[in-house]
mmCIF file of the N, C-alpha and C atoms, coordinates in Angstrom:
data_MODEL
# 
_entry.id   MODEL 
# 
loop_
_atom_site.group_PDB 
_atom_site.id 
_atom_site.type_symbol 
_atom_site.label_atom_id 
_atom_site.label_alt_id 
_atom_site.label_comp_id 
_atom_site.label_asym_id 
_atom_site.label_entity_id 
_atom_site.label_seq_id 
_atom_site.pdbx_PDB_ins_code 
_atom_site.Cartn_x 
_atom_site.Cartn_y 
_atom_site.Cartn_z 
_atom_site.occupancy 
_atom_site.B_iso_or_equiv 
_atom_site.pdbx_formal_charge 
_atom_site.auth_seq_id 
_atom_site.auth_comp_id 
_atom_site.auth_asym_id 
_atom_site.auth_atom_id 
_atom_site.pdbx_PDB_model_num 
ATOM 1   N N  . UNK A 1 1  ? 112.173 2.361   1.413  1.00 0.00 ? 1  UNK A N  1 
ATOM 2   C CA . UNK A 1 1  ? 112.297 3.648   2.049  1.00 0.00 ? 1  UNK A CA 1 
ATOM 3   C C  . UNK A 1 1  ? 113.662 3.783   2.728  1.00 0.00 ? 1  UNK A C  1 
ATOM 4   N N  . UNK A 1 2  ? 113.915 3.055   3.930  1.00 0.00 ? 2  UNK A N  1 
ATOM 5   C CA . UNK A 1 2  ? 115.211 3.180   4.377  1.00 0.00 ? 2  UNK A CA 1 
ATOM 6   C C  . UNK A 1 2  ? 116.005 1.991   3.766  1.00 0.00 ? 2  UNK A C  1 
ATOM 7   N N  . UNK A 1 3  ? 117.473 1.804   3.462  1.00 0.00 ? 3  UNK A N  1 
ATOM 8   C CA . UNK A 1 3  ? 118.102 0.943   2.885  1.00 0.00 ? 3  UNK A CA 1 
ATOM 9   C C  . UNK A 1 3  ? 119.224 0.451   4.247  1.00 0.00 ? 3  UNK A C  1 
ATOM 10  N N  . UNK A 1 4  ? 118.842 -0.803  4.460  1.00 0.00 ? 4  UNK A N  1 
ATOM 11  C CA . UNK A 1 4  ? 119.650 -1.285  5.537  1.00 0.00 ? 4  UNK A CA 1 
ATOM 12  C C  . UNK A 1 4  ? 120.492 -2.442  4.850  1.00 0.00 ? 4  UNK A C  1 
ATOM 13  N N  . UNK A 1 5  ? 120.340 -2.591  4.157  1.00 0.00 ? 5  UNK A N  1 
ATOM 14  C CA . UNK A 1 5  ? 121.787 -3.723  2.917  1.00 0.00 ? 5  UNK A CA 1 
ATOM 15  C C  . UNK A 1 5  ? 122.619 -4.172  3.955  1.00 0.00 ? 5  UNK A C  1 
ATOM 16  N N  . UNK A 1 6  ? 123.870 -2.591  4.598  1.00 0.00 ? 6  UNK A N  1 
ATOM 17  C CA . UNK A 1 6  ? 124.502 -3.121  4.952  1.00 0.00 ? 6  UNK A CA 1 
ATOM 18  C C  . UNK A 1 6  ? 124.789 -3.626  6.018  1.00 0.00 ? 6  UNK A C  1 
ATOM 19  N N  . UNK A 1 7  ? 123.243 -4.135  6.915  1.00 0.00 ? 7  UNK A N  1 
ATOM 20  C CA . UNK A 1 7  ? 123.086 -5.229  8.059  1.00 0.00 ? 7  UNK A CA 1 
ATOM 21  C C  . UNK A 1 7  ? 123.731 -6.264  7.540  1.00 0.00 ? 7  UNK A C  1 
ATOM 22  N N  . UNK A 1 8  ? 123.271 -6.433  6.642  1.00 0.00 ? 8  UNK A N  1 
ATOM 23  C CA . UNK A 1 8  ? 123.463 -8.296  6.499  1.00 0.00 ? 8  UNK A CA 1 
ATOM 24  C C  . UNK A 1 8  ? 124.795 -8.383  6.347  1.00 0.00 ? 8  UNK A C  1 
ATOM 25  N N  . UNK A 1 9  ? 125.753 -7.661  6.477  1.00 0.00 ? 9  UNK A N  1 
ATOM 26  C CA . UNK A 1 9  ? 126.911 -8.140  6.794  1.00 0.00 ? 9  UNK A CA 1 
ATOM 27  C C  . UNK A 1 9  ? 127.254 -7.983  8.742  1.00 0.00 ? 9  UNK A C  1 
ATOM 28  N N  . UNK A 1 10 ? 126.588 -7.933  8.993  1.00 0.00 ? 10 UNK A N  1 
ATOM 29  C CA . UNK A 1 10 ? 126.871 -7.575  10.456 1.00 0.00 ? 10 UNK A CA 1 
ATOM 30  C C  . UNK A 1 10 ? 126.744 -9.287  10.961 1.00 0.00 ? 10 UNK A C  1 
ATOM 31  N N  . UNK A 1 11 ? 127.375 -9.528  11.964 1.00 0.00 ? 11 UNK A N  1 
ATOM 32  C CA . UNK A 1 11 ? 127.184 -11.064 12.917 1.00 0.00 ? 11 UNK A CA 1 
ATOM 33  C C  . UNK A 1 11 ? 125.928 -10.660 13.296 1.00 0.00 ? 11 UNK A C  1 
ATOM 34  N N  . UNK A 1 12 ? 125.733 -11.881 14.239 1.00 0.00 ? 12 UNK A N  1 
ATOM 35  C CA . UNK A 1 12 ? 124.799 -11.989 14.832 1.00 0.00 ? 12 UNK A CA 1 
ATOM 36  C C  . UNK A 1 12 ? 125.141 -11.553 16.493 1.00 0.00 ? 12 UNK A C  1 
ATOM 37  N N  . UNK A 1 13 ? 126.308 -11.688 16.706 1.00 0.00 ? 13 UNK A N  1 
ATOM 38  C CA . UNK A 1 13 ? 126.589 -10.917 18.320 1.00 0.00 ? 13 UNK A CA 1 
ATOM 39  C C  . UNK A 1 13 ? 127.073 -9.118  17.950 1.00 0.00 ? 13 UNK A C  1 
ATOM 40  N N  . UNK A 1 14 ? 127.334 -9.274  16.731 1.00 0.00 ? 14 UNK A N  1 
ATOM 41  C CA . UNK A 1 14 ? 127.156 -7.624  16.788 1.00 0.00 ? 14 UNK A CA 1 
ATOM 42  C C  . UNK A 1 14 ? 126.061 -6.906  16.592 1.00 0.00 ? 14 UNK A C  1 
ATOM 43  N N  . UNK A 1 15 ? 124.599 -7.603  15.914 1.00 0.00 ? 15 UNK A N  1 
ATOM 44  C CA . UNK A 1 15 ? 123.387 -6.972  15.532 1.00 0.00 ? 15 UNK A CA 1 
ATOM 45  C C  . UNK A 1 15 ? 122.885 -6.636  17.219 1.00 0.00 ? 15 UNK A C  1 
ATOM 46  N N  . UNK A 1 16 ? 123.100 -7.947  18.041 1.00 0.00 ? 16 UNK A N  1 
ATOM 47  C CA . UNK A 1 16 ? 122.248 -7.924  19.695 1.00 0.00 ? 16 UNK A CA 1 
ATOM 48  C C  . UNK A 1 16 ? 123.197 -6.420  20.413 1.00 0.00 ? 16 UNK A C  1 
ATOM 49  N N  . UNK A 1 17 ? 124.449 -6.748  19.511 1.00 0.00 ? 17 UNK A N  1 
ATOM 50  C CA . UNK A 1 17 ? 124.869 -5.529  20.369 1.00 0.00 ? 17 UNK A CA 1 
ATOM 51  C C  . UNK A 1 17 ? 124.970 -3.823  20.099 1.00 0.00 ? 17 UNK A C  1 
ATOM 52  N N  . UNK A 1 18 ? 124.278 -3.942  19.244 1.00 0.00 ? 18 UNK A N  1 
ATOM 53  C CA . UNK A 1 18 ? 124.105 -2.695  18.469 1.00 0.00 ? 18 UNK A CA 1 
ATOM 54  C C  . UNK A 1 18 ? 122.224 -2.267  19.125 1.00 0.00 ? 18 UNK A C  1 
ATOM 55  N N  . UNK A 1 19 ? 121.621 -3.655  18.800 1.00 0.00 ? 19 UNK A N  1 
ATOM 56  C CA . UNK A 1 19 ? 120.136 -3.554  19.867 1.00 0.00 ? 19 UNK A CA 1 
ATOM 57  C C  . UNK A 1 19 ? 120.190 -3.094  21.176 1.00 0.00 ? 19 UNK A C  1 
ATOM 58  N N  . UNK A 1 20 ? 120.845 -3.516  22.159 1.00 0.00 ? 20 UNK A N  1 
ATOM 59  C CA . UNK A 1 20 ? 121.042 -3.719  23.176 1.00 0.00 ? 20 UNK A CA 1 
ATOM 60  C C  . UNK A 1 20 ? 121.527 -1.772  23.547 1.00 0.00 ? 20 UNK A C  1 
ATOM 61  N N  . UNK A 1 21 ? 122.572 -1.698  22.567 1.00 0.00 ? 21 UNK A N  1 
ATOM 62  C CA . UNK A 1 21 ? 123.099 -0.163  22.846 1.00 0.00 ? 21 UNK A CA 1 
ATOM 63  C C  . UNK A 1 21 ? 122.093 0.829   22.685 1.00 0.00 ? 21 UNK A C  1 
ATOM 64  N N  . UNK A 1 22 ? 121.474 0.789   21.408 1.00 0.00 ? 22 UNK A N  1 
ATOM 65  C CA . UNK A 1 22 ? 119.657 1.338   21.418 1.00 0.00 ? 22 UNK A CA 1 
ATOM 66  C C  . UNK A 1 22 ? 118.848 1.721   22.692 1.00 0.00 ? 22 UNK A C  1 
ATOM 67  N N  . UNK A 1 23 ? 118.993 0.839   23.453 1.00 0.00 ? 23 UNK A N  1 
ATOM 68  C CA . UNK A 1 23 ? 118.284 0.663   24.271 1.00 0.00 ? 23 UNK A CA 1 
ATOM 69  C C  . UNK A 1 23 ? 118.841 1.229   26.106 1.00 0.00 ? 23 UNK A C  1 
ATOM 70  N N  . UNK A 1 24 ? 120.014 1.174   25.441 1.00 0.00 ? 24 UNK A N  1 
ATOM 71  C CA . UNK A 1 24 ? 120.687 1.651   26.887 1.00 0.00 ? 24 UNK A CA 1 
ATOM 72  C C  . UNK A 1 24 ? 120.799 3.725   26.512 1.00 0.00 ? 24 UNK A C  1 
ATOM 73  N N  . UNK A 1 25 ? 120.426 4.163   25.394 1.00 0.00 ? 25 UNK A N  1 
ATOM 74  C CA . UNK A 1 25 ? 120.243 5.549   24.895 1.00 0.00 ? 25 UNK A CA 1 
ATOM 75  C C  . UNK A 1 25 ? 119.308 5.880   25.933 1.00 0.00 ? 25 UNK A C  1 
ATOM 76  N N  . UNK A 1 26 ? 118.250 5.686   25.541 1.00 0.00 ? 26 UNK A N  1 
ATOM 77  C CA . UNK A 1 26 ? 117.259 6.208   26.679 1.00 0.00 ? 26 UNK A CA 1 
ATOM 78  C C  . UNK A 1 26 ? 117.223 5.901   28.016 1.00 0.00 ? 26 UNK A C  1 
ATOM 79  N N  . UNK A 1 27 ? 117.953 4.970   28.218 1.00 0.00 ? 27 UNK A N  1 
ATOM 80  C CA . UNK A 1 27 ? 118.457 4.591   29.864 1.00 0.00 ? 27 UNK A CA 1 
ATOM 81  C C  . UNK A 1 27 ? 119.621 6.199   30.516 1.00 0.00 ? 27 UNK A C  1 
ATOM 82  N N  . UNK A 1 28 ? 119.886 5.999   29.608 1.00 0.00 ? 28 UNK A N  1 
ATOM 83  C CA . UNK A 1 28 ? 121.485 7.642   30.307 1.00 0.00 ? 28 UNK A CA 1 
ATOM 84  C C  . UNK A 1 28 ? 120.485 8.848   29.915 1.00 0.00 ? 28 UNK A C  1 
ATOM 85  N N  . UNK A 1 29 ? 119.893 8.713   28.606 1.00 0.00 ? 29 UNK A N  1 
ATOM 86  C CA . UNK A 1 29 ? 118.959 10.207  28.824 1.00 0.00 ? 29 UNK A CA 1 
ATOM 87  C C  . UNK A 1 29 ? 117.886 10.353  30.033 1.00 0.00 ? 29 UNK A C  1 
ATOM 88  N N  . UNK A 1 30 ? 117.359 9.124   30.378 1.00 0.00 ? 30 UNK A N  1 
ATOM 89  C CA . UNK A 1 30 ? 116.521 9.017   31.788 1.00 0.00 ? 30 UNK A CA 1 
ATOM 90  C C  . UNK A 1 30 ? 117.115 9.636   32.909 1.00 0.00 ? 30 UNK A C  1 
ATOM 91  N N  . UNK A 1 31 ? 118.534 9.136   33.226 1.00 0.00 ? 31 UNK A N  1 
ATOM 92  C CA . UNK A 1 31 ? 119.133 9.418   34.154 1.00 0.00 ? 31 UNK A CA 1 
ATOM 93  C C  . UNK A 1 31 ? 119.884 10.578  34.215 1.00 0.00 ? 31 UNK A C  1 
ATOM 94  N N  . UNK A 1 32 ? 119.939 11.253  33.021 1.00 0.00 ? 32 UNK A N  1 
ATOM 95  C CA . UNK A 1 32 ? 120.461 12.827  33.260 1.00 0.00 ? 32 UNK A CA 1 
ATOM 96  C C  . UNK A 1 32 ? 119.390 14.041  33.084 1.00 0.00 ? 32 UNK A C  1 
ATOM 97  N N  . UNK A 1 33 ? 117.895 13.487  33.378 1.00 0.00 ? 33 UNK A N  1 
ATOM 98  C CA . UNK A 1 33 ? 117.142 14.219  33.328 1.00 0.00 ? 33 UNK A CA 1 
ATOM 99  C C  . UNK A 1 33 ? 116.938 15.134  34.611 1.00 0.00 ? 33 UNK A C  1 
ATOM 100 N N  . UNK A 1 34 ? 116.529 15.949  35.274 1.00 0.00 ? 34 UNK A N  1 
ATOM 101 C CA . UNK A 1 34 ? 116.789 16.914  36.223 1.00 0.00 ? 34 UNK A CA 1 
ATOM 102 C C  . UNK A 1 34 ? 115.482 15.983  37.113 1.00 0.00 ? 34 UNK A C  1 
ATOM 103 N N  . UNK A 1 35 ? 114.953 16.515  38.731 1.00 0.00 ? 35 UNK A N  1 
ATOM 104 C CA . UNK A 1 35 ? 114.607 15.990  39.213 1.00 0.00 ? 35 UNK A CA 1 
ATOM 105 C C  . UNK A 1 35 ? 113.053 16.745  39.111 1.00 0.00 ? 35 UNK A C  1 
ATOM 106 N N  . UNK A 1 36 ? 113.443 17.846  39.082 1.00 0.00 ? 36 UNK A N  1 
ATOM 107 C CA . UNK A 1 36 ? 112.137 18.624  38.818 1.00 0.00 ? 36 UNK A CA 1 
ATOM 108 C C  . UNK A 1 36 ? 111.453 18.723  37.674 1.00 0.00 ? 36 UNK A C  1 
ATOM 109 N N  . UNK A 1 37 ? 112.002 17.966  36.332 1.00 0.00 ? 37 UNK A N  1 
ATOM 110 C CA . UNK A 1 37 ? 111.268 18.005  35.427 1.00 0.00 ? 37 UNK A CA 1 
ATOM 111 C C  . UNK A 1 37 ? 110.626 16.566  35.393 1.00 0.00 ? 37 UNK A C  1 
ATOM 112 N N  . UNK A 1 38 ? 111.422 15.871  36.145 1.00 0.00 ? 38 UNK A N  1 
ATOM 113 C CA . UNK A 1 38 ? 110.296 14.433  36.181 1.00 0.00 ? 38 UNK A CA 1 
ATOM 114 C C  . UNK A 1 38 ? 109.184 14.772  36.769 1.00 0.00 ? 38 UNK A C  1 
ATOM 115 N N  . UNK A 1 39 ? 108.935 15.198  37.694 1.00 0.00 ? 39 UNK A N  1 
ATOM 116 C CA . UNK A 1 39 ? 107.883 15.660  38.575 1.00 0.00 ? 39 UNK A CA 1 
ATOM 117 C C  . UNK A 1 39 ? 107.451 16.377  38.273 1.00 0.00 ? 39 UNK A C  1 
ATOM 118 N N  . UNK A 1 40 ? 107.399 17.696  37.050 1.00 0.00 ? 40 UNK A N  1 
ATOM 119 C CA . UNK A 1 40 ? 106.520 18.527  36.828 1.00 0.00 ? 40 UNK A CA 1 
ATOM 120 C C  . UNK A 1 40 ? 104.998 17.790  36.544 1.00 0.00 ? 40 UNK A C  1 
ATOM 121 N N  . UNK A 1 41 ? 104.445 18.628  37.023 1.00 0.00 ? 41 UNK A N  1 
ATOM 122 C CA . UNK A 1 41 ? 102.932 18.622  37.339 1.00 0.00 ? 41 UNK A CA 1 
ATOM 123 C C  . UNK A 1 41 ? 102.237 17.527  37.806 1.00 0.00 ? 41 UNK A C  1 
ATOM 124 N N  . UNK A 1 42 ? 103.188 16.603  38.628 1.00 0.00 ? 42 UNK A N  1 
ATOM 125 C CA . UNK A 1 42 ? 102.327 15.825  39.442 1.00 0.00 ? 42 UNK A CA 1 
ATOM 126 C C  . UNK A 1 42 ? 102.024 16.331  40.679 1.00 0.00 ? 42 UNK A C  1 
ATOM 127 N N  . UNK A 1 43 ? 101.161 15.961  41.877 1.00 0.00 ? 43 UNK A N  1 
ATOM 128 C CA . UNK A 1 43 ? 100.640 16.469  42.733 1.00 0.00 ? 43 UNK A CA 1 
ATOM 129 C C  . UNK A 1 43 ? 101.559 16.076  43.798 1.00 0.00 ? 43 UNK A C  1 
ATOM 130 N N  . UNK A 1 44 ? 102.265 15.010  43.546 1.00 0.00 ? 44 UNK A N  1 
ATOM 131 C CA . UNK A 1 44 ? 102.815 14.139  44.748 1.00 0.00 ? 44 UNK A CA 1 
ATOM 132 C C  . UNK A 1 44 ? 104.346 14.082  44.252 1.00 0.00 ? 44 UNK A C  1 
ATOM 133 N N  . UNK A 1 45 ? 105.294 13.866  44.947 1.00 0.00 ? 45 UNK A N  1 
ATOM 134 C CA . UNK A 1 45 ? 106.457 13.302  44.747 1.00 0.00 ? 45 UNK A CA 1 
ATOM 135 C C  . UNK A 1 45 ? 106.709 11.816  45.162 1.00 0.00 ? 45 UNK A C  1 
ATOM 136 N N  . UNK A 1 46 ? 105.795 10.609  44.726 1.00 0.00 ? 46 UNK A N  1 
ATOM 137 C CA . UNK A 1 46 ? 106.009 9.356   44.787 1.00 0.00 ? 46 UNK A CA 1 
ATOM 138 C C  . UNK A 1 46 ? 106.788 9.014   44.645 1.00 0.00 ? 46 UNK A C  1 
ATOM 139 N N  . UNK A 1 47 ? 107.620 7.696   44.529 1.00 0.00 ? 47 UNK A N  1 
ATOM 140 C CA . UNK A 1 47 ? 108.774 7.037   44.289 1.00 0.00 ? 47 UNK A CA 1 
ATOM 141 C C  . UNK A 1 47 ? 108.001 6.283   42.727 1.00 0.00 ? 47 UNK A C  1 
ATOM 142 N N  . UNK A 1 48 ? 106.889 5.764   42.894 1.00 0.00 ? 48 UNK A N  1 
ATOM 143 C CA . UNK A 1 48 ? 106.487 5.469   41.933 1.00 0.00 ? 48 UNK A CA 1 
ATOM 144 C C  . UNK A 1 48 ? 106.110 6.030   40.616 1.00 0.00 ? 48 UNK A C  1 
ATOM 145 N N  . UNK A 1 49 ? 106.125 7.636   40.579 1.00 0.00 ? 49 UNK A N  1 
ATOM 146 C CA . UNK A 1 49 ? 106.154 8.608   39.965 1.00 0.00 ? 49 UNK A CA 1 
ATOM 147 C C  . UNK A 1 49 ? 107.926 8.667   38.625 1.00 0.00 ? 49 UNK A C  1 
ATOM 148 N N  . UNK A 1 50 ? 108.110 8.431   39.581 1.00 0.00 ? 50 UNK A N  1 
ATOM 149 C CA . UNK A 1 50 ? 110.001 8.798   38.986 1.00 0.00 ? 50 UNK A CA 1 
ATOM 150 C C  . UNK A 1 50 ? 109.797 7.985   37.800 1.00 0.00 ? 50 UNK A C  1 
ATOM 151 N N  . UNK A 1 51 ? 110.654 8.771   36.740 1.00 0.00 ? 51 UNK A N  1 
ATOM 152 C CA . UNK A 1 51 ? 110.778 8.341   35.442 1.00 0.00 ? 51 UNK A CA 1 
ATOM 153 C C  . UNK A 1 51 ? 111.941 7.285   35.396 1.00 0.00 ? 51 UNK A C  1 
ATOM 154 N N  . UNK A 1 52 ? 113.057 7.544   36.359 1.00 0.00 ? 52 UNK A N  1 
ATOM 155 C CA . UNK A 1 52 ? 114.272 7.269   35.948 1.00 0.00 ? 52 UNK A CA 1 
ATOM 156 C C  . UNK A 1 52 ? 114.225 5.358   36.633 1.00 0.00 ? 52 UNK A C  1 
ATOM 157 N N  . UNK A 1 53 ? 113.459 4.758   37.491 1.00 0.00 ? 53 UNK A N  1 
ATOM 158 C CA . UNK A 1 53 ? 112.973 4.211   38.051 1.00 0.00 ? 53 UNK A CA 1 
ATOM 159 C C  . UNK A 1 53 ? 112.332 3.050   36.973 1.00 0.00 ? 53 UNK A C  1 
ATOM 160 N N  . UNK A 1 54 ? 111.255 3.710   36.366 1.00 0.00 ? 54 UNK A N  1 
ATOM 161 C CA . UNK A 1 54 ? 110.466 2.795   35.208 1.00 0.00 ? 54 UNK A CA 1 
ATOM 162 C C  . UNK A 1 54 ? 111.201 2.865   34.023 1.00 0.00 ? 54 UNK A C  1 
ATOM 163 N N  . UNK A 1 55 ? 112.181 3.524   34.072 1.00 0.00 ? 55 UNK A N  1 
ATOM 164 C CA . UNK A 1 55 ? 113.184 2.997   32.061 1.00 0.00 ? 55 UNK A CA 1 
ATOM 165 C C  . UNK A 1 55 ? 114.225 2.092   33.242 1.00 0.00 ? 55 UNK A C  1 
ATOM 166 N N  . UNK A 1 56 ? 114.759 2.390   34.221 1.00 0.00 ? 56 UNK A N  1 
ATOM 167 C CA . UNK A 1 56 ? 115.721 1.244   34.683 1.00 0.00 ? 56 UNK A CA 1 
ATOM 168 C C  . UNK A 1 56 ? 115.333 -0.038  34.088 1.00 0.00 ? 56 UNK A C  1 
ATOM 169 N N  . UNK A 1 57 ? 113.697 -0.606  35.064 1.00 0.00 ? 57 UNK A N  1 
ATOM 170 C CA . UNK A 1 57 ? 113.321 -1.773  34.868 1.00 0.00 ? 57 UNK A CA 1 
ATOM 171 C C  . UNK A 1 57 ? 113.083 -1.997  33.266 1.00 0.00 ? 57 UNK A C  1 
ATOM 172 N N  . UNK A 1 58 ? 112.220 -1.419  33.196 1.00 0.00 ? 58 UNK A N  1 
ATOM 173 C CA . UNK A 1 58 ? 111.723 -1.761  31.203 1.00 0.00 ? 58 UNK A CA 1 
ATOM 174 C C  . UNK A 1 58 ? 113.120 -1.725  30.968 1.00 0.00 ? 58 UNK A C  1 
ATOM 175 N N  . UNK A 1 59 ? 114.040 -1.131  29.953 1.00 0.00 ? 59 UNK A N  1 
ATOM 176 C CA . UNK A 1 59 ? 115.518 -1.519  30.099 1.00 0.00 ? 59 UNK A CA 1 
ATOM 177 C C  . UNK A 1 59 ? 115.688 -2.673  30.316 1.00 0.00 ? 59 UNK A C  1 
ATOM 178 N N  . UNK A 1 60 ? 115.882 -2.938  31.720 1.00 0.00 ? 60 UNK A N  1 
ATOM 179 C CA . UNK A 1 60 ? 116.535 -4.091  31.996 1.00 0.00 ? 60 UNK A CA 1 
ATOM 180 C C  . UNK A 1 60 ? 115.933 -5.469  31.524 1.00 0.00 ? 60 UNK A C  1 
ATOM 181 N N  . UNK A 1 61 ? 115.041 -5.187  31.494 1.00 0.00 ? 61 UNK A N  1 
ATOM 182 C CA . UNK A 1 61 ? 113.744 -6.613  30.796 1.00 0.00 ? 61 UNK A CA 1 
ATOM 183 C C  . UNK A 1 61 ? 113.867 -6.635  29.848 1.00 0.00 ? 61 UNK A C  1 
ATOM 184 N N  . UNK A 1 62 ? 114.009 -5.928  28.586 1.00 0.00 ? 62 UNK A N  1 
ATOM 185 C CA . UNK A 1 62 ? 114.428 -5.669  27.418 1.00 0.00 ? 62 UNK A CA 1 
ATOM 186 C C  . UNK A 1 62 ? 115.956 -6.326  26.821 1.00 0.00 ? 62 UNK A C  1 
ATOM 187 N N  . UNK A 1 63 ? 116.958 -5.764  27.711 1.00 0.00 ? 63 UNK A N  1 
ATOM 188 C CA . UNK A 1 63 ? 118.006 -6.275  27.463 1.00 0.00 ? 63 UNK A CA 1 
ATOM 189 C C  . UNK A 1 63 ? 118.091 -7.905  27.756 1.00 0.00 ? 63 UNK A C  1 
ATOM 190 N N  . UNK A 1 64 ? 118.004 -8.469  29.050 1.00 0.00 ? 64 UNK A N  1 
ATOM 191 C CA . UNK A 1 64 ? 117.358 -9.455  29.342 1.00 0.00 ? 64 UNK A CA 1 
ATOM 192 C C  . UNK A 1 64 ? 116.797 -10.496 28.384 1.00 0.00 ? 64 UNK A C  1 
ATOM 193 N N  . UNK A 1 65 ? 115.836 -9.686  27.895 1.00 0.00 ? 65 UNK A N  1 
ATOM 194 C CA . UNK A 1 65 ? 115.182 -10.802 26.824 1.00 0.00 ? 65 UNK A CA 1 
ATOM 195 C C  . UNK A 1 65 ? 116.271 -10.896 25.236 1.00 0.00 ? 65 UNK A C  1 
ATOM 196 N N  . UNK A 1 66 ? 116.883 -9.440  25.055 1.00 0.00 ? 66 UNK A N  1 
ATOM 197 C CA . UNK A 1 66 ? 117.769 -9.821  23.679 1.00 0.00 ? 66 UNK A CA 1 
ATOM 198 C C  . UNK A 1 66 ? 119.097 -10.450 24.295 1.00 0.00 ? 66 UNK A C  1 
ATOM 199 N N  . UNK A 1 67 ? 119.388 -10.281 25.168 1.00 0.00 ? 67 UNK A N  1 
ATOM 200 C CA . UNK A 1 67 ? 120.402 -11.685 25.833 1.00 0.00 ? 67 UNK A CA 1 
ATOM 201 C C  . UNK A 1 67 ? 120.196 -13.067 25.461 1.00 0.00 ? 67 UNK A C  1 
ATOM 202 N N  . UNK A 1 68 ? 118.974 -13.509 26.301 1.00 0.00 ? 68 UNK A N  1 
ATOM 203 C CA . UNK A 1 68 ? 118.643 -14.720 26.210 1.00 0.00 ? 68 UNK A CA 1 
ATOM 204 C C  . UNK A 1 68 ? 118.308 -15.501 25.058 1.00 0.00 ? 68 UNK A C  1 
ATOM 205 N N  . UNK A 1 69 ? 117.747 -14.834 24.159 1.00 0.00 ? 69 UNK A N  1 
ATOM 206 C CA . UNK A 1 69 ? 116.967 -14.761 22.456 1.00 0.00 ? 69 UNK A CA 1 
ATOM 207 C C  . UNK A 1 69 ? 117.835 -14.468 21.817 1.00 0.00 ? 69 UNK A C  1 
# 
């Protein structure tokens, strides 16, 4: 279905870093999201609520682990 061939010419510190960039996408779209659309239709304005908060961490655990691995 999809043809990825031309991975296998890629290193191996450029594949983690091509992963790694993946992953930092939805980290900057998190963070340029407005404040009121995170919070639409919750009841509360928690800290624990915030979107931009829970992709930081996940993110960072993510990257983290394709570091180390």
């Amino acid at each position: 279905m999809f043809n990825f061939d031309w991975c296998s010419n890629l290193s191996a510190g450029w594949a983690r870093f091509l992963v790694i960039l993946a992953f930092i996408f939805p980290l900057v779209f998190a963070f340029t999201m407005r404040r009121q659309y995170i919070y639409r239709g919750a009841e509360d304005q928690k800290i624990w609520r915030n979107l931009k908060i829970w992709v930081f961490f996940l993110v960072a655990a993510q990257v983290l682990i394709y570091l180390y691995f």
